[in-house]
C-alpha positions as CSV (number, residue, x, y, z in Angstrom):
1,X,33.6,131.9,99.0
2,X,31.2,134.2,100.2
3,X,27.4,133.4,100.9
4,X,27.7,129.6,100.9
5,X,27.7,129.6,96.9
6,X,30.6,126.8,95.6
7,X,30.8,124.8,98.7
8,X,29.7,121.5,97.5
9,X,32.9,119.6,96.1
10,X,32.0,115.8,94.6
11,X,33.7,113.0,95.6
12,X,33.8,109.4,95.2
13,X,35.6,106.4,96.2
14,X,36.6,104.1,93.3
15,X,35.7,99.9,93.4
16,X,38.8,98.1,95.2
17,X,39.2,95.9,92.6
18,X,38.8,92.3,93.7
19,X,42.0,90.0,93.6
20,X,41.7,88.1,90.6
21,X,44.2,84.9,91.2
22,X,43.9,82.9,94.5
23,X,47.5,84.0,94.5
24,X,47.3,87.6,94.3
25,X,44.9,87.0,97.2
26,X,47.4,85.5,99.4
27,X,50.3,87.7,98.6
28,X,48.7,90.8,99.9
29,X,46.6,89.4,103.0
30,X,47.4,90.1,106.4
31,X,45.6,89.0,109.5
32,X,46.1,89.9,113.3
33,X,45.7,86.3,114.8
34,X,46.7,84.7,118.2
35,X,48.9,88.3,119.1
36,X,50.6,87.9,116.0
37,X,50.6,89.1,112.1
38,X,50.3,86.6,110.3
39,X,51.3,87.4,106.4
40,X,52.0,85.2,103.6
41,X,54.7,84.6,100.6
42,X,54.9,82.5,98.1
43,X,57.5,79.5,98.5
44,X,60.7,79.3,97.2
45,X,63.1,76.1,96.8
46,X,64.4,77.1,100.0
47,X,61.3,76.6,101.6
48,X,61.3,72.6,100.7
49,X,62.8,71.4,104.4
50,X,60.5,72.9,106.1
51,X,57.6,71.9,104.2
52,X,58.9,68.2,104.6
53,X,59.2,68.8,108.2
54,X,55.6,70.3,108.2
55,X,54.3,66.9,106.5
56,X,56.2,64.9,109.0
57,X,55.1,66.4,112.0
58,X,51.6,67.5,111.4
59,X,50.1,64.7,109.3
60,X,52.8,61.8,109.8
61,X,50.9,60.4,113.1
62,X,47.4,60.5,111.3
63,X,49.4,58.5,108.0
64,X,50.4,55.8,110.1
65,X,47.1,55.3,111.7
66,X,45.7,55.4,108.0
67,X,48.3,52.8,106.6
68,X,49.8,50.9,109.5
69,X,53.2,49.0,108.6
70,X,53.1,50.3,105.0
71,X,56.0,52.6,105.0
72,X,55.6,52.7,101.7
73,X,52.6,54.4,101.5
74,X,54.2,57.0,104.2
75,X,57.1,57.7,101.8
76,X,54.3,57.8,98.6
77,X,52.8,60.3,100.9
78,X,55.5,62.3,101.7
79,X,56.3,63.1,98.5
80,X,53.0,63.6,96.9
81,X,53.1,66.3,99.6
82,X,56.4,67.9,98.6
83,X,56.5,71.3,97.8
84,X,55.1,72.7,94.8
85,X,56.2,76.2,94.2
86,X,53.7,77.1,91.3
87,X,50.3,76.6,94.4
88,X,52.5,76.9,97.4
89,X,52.7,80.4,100.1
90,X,54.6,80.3,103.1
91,X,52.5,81.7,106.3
92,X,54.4,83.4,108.5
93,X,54.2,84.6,111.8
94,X,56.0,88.8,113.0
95,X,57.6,87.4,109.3
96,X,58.6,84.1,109.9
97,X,57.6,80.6,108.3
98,X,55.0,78.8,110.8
99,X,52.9,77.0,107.9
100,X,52.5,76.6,104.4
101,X,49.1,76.8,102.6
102,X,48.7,74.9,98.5
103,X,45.8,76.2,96.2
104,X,44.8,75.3,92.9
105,X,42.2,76.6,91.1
106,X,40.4,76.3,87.7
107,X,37.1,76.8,86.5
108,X,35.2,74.2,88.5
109,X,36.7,74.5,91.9
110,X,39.5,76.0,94.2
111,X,41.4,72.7,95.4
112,X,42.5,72.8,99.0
113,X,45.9,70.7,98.0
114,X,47.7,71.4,101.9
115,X,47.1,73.3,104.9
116,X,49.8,72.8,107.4
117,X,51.2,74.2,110.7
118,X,54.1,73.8,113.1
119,X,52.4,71.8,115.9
120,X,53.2,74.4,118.4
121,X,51.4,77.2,116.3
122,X,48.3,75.0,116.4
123,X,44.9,75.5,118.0
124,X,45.5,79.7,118.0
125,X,42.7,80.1,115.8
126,X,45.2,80.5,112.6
127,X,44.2,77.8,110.4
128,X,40.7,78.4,110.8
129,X,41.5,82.1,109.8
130,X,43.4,81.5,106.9
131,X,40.3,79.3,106.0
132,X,37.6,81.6,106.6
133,X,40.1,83.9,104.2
134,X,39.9,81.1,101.9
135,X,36.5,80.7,101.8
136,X,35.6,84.8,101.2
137,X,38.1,84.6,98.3
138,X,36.1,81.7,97.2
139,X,32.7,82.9,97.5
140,X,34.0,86.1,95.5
141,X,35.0,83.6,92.7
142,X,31.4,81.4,93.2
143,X,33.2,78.6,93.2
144,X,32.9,75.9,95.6
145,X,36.4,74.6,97.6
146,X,37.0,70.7,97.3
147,X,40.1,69.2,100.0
148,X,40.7,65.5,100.9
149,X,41.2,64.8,104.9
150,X,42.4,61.8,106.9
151,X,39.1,60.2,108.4
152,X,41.6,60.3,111.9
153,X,42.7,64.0,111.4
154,X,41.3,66.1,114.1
155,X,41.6,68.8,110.8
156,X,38.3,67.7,109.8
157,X,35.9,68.5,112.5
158,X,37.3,72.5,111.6
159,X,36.1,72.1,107.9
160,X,33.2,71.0,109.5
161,X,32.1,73.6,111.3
162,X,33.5,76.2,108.7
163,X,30.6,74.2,106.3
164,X,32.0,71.3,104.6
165,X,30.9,68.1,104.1
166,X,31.7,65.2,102.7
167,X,31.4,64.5,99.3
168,X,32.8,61.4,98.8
169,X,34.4,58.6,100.4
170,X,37.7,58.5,98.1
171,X,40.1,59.2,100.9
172,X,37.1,61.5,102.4
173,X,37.1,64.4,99.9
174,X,34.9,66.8,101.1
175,X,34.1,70.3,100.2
176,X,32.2,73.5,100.6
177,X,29.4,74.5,98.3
């Protein structure tokens, strides 16, 4: 138009609104971590092997340390670490399966059930980004995240130093206010 007059236009960018299930959360996040894109899924009955395998080989040294000559216990442990499909997502790395994360949450808390990688995907900085994701989603929710942790799993100085502490000596619950 001439002489300025119906120039102004309004605009205005609408709320994203905030994820409202821990699962929704996970579904749609993405992160750029150790030169890779690291995305999520939730698990499938096909996923069960390797979340077994992931058991085995990342907390399987730490269990026998815990429980020496009780293979019992190791079995016991085992499978109260199957998968669960209704809390588990895959994590995958360029899209495939490196780790497996297990949420539950209810009105009190968000429970940390499993966080697990393949031992060579370790100490990349993935876990502890996936937490840190974990712990935004939670602060969003005001709700405080409780996990239990091997006293002997090198796991634990990381919830450390992302702010958790121990809460209890049950099989070391600790969480993050």
């Amino acid at each position: 138009g001439h002489g300025g007059e119906n120039q102004r236009r309004a605009l205005e960018r609408h709320v994203m609104m905030r994820p409202t299930s821990i699962n929704e959360a996970f579904s749609r996040l993405i992160l750029t971590q150790a030169g890779g894109r690291i995305s999520f899924r939730p698990a499938t009955q096909d996923d069960a092997e390797l979340c077994d395998r992931l058991t085995r080989e990342t907390m399987f040294p730490y269990v026998e340390t815990a429980w020496p000559s009780q293979p019992e216990r190791h079995h016991e442990y085992l499978k109260k670490n199957g998968l669960n499909i209704a809390t588990t997502h895959m994590i995958l790395s360029n899209g495939t399966p490196i780790g497996r994360i297990a949420i539950q949450s209810d009105d009190e808390c968000i429970k940390l059930d499993n966080i697990q990688l393949l031992p060579d995907c370790q100490r990349q900085g993935i876990g502890a980004a996936v937490m840190e994701k974990l712990i935004e989603f939670a602060d969003t929710q005001h709700k405080p995240i409780k996990l239990y942790v091997l006293e002997n799993n090198p796991a634990k100085q990381l919830y450390v130093r992302l702010g958790f502490s121990e809460i209890g000596e049950n099989d070391r619950q600790i969480g993050r206010a």
